[in-house]
C-alpha positions as CSV (number, residue, x, y, z in Angstrom):
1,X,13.0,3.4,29.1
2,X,10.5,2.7,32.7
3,X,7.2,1.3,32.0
4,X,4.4,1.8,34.8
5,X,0.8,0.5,35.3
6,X,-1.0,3.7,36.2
7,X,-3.2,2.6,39.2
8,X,-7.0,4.1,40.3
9,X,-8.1,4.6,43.9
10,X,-8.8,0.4,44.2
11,X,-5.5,-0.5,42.8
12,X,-6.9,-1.3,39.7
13,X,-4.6,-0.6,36.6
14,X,-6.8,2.1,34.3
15,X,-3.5,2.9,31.7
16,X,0.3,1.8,31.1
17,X,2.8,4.2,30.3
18,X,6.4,4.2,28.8
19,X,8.7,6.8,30.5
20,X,12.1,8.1,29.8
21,X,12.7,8.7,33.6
22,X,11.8,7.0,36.8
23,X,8.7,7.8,38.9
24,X,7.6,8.1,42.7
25,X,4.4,8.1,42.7
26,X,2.1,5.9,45.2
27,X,0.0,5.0,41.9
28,X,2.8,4.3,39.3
29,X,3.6,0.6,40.1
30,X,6.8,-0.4,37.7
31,X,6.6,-3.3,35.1
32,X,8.4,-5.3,32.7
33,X,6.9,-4.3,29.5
34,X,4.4,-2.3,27.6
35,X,1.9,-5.5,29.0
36,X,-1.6,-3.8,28.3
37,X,-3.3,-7.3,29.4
38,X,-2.7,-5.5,33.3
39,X,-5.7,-3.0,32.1
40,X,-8.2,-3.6,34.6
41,X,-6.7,-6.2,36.4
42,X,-5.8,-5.3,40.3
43,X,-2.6,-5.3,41.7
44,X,-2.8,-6.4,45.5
45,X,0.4,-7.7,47.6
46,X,2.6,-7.2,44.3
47,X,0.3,-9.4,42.4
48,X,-1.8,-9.1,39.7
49,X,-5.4,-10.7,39.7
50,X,-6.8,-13.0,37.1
51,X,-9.6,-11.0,36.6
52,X,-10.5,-8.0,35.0
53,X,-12.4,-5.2,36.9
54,X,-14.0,-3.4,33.8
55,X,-16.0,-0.4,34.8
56,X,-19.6,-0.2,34.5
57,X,-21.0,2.7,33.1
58,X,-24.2,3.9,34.5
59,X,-24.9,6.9,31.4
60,X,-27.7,6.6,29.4
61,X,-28.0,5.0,25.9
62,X,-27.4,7.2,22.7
63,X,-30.2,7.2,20.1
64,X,-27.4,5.1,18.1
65,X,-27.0,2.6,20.9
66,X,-30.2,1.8,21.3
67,X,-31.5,0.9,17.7
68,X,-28.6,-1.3,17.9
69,X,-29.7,-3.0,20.8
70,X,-33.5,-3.2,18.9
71,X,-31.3,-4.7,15.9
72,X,-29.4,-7.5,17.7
73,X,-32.7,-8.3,19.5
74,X,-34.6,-8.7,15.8
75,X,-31.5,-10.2,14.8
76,X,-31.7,-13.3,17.6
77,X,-35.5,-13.5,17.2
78,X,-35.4,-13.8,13.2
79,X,-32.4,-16.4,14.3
80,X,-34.9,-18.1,16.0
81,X,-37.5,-18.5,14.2
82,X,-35.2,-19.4,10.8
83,X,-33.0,-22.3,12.9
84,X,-36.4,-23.5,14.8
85,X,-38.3,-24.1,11.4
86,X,-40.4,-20.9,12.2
87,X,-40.0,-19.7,8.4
């Protein structure tokens, strides 16, 4: 078996894959392992960085996402109020 860290356009691992054959492909960068902790990470000079380059999404908020947003803010506030001696 190969493993591969699938790399984006900024060298930044987005999947890792298990092959039965090798690959030459300028994005496929061969590893050890089936190590999904390179997810995100960058590989630069044949290193990997510390830190993770999660993407950002820019799409708007479901109907779902936002009462949960509404219910983690109530959920603080009542916090609050219960561990300030508000109630």
């Amino acid at each position: 078996m190969y493993f591969y860290a699938q790399l984006d356009e900024n060298n930044i691992c987005i999947g890792i894959s298990q092959l039965s054959g090798q690959v030459e492909a300028s994005n496929m960068v061969p590893i050890d392992n089936l190590d999904i902790d390179k997810i995100w990470r960058k590989y630069e000079n044949g290193q990997w960085s510390v830190e993770k380059y999660e993407p950002q999404t820019t799409a708007p908020l479901t109907e779902f996402e936002q009462m949960q947003q509404q219910l983690q803010l109530m959920q603080l506030a009542l916090d609050e109020l219960i561990l300030g001696g508000g109630l």
